[in-house]
matplotlib code that plots the C-alpha trace (Angstrom):
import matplotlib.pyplot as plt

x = [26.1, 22.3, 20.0, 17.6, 13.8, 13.5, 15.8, 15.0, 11.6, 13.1, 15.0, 11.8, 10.3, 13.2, 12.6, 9.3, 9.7, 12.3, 10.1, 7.4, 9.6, 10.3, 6.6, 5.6, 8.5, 7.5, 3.6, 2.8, 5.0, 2.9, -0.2, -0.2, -3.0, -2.7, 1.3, 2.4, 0.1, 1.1, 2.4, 2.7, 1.9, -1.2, -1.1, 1.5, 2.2, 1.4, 3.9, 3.4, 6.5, 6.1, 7.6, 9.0, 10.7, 8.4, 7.3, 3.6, 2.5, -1.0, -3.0, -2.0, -0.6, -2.6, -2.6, -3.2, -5.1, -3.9, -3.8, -2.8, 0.3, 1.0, 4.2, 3.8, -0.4, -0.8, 1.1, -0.6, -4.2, -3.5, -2.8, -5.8, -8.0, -6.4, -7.4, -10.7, -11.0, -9.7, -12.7, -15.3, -14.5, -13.8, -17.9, -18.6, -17.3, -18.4, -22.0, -21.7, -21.1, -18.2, -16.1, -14.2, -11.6, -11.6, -9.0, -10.6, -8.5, -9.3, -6.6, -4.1, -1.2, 1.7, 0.3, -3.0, -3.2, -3.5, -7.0, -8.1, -7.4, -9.2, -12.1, -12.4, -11.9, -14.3, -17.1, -16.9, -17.2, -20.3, -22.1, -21.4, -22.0, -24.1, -27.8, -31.0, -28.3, -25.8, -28.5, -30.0, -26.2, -25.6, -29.0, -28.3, -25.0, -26.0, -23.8, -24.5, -22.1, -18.6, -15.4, -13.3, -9.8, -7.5, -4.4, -1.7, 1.0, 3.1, 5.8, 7.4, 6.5, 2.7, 2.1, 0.1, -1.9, -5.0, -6.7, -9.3, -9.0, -12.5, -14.2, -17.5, -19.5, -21.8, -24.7, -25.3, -23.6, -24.5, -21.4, -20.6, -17.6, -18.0, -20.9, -19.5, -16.8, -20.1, -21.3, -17.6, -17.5, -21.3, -20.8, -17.2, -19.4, -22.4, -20.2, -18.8, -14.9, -13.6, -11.1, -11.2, -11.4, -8.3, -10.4, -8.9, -9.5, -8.4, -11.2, -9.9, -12.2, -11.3, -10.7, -10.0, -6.7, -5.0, -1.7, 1.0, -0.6, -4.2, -6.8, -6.5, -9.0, -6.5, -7.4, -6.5, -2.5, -2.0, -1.4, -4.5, -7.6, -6.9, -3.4, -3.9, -6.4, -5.1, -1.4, -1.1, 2.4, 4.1, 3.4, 6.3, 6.1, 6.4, 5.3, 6.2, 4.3, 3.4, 5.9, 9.0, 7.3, 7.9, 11.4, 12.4, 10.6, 12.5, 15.5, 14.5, 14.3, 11.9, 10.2, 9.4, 8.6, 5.8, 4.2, 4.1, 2.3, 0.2, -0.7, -1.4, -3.8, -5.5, -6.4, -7.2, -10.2, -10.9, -11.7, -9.1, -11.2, -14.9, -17.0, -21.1, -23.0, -24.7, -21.9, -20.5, -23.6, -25.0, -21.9, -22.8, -19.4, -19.1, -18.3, -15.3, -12.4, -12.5, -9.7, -8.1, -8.1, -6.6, -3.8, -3.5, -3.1, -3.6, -2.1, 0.5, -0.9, 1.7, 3.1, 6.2, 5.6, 3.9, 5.6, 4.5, 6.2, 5.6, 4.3, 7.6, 9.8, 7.8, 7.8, 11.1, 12.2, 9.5, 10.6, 14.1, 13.5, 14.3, 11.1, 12.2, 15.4, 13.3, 11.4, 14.6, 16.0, 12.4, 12.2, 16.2, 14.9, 16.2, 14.5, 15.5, 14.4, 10.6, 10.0, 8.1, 6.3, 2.8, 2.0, 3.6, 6.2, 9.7, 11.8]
y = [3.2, 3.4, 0.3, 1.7, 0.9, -0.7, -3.0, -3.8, -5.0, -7.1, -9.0, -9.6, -10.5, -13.2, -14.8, -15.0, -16.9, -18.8, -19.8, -20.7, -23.1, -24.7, -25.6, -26.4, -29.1, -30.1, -30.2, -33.4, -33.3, -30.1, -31.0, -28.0, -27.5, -25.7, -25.3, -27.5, -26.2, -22.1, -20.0, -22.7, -21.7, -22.8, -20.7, -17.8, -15.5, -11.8, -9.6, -5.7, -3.9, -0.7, 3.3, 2.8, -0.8, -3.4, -6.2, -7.3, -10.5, -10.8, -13.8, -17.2, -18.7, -20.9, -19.3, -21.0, -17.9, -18.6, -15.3, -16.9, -19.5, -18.9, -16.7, -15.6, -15.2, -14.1, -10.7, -9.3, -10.4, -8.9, -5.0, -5.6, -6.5, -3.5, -1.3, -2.6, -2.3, 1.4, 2.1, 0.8, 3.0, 6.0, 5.5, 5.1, 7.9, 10.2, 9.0, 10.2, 7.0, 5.8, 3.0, 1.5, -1.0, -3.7, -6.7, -10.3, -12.6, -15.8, -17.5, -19.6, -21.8, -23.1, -27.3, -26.0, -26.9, -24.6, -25.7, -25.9, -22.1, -21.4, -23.1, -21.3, -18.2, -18.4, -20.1, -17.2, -15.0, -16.7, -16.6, -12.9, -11.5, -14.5, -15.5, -13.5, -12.6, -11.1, -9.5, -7.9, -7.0, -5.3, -3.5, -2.4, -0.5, 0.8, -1.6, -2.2, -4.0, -5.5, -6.6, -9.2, -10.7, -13.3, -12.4, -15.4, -14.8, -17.6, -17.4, -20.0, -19.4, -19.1, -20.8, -19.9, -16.8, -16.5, -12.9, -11.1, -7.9, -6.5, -3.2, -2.2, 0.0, 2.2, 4.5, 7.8, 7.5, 4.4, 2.2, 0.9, -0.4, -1.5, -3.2, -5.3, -6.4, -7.3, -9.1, -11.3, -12.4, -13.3, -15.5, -17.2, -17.7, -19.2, -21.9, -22.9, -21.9, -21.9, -18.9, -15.0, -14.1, -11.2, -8.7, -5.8, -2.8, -0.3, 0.6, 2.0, 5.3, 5.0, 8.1, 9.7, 12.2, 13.9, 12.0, 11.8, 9.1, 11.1, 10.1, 7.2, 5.7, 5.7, 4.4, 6.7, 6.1, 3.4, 2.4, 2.9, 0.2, -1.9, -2.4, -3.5, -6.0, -7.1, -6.5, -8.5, -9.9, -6.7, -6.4, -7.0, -7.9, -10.3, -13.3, -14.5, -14.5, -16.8, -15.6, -15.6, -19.1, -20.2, -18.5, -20.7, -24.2, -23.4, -24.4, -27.9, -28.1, -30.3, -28.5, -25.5, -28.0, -29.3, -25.6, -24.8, -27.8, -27.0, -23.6, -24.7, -27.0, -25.2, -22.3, -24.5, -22.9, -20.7, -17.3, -15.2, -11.3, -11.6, -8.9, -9.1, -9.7, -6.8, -4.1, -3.7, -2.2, -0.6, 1.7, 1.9, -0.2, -2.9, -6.5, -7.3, -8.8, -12.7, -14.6, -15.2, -11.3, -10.3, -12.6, -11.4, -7.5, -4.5, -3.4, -0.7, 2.5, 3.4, 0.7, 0.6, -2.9, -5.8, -8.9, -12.5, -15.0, -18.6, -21.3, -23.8, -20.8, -19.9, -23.3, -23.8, -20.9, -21.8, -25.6, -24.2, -21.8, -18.7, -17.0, -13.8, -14.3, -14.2, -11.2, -8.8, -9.8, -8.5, -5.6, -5.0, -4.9, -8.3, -10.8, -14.6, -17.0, -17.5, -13.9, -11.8, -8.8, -8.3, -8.8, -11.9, -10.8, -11.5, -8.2]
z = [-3.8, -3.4, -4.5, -7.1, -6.2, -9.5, -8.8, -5.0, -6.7, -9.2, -6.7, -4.6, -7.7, -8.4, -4.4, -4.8, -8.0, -6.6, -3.3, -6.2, -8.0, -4.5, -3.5, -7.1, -6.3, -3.1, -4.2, -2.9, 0.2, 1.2, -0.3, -2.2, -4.8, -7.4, -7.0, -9.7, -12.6, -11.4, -14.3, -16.9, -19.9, -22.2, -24.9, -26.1, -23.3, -23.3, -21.6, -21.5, -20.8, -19.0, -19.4, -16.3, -17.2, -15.1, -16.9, -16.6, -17.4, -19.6, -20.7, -21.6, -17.8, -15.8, -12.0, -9.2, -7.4, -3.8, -2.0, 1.1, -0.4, -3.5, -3.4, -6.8, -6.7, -3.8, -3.3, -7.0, -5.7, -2.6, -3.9, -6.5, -2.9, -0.9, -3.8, -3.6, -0.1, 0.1, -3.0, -0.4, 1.9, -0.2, -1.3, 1.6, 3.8, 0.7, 1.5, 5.2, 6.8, 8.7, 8.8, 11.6, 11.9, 14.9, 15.2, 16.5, 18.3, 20.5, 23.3, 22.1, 23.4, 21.7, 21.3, 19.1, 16.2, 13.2, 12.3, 15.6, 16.2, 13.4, 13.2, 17.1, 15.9, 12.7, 14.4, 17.0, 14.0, 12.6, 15.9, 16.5, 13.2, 11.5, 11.6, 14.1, 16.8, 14.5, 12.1, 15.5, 16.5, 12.9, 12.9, 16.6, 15.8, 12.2, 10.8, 7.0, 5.7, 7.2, 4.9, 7.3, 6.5, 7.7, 9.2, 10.0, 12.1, 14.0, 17.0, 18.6, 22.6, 21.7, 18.5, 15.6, 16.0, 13.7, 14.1, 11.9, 10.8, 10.4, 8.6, 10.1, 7.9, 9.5, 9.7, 11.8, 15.7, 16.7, 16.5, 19.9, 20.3, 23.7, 22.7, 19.8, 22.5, 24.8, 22.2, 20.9, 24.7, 25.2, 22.0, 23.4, 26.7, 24.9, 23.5, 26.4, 26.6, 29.8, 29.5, 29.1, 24.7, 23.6, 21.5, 20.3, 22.3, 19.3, 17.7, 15.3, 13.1, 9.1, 7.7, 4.2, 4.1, 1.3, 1.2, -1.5, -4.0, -3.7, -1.6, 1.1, 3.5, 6.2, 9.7, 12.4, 13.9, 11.4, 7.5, 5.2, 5.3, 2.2, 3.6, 7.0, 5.5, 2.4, 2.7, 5.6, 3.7, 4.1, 8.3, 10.7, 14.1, 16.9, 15.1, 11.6, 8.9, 6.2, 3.9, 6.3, 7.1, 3.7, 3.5, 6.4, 4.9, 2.0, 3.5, 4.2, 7.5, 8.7, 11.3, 8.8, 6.0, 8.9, 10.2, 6.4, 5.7, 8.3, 6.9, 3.5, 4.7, 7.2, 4.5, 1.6, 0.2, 3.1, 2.1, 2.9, 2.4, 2.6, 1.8, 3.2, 0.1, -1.0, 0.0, -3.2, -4.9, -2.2, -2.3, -6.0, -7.0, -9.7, -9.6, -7.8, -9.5, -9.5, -8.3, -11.9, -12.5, -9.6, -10.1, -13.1, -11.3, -12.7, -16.7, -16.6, -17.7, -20.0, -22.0, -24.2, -26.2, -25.7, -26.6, -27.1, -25.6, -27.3, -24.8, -25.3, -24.6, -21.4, -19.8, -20.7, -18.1, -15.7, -15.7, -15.5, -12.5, -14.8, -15.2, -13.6, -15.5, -18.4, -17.5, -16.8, -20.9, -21.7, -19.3, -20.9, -24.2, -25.0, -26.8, -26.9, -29.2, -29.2, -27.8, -30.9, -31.0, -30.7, -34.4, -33.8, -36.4, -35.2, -34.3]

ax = plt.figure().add_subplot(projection="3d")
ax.plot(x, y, z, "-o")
ax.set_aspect("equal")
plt.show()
């Protein structure tokens, strides 16, 4: 018998917790910040039960807001960003511009470290697209405004393999790619590497086609723009990525426990999705979400109940491991002790 979607994303919903629970308890071993204060309750918690059965969880949790560790953050913050992203470039395409996506890489080797490679590959970044050179390059190509995000993958022949995935927005027909290649290698050259930089070749033109779900900026041969940046989570391939990372430090092993270590210290406060300041407004769109909100993820449209979840009760699952256990009673239309309605009247 067939798996129902529902519940193929409640059992996600149930590892990730899980993998949650087993960094908050390795926090100091990892260095993780923020891990042991995720989803603990300060206040009563606000949980909005959906028409279609999904739970969402409201106000009253502290989150950590890690789009690039946390397993329980980051994959909510990452579909409010890939909304965000595919809005940009919606507004902008609808204002007769165009939009292209380009993927940056630099060499790498097996014995660099982490934050090596990517201090490398971000001050390359800065020096192409930063300061009079990079205004110059920008104004050049019609470029007015880029969106550029991380993307982590790691594999044991070659190492860790840091690559940005970058959104050029543009003006009339001037975009070179050729040129912006010209450009990435003059700025590897100018610092003094003695080897050849990898950048991406596939220019890539974003798009808008009429799929199923509406509307999607859609770059061409490939998934649609907010995805490829901000869903970086859901990609397979060669390499691993953070999340099957974490599935395999999970275990214990030491080697994992190290590489994921690595990773969480290497992106501390580095920002995953950057947008170029200004963007947002001049493609007449409002304040983007802060960090808190889009943990937090969007409400369900249609809403059953919401329920009220005292504090003690909520960090009694969480300490236990049992959020998600929690969350399928609710979502099942049971209520344990210290779960009321949103009167705050008990059922």
């Amino acid at each position: 018998m067939p798996v129902a979607v529902g519940e193929v994303d409640k059992a996600r919903r149930a590892r990730r917790f899980e993998l949650a629970s087993w960094r908050r308890a390795n926090a100091i071993r990892l260095d993780s910040k923020g891990a042991a204060s995720c989803m603990r309750a300060h206040g009563d918690v606000s949980v909005a039960v959906s028409t279609a059965g999904q739970a969402h969880i409201g106000g009253g949790i502290a989150r950590c807001g890690s789009i690039a560790s946390c397993p329980t953050c980051g994959p909510v913050m990452r579909e409010r960003r890939a909304i965000e992203i595919d809005e940009a470039c919606q507004a902008h395409l609808a204002q007769g511009g165009t939009v292209w996506l380009v993927t940056l890489t630099v060499p790498h080797s097996c014995t660099d470290a982490f934050l090596d490679v990517l201090d490398r590959l971000q001050d390359l970044y800065r020096d192409t697209f930063s300061g009079r050179s990079g205004r110059q390059l920008r104004k050049d190509l019609d470029v007015v405004g880029l969106i550029r995000a991380w993307d982590i993958t790691y594999g044991v022949r070659n190492g860790w393999h840091p690559h940005m995935h970058v959104l050029f927005f543009a003006q009339g027909d001037r975009f070179n790619g050729q040129a912006l290649c010209a450009a990435w290698e003059a700025g590897f050259t100018a610092r003094g590497y003695d080897y050849v930089p990898t950048v991406s070749a596939d220019f890539r033109q974003v798009n808008v086609t009429d799929g199923a779900s509406g509307y999607v900026a859609k770059a061409d041969g490939g998934w649609g723009a907010g995805l490829e940046l901000a869903r970086t989570d859901l990609k397979r391939g060669v390499g691993m990525t953070p999340q099957q990372l974490l599935e395999l430090a999970s275990t214990g092993e030491a080697r994992w426990v190290r590489l994921w270590a690595e990773y969480e210290k290497g992106m501390f406060r580095r920002r995953v999705i950057q947008w170029t300041p200004g963007l947002r407004k001049r493609l007449g769109l409002g304040e983007i979400a802060t960090d808190e909100q889009a943990a937090e993820g969007l409400a369900p449209d249609e809403v059953v109940c919401v329920l009220l979840v005292t504090r003690t009760t909520w960090n009694r699952y969480r300490q236990a491991g049992q959020l998600a256990r929690l969350l399928q009673l609710l979502e099942g239309g049971q209520l344990p002790d210290g779960v009321y309605g949103c009167t705050g009247d008990p059922p």
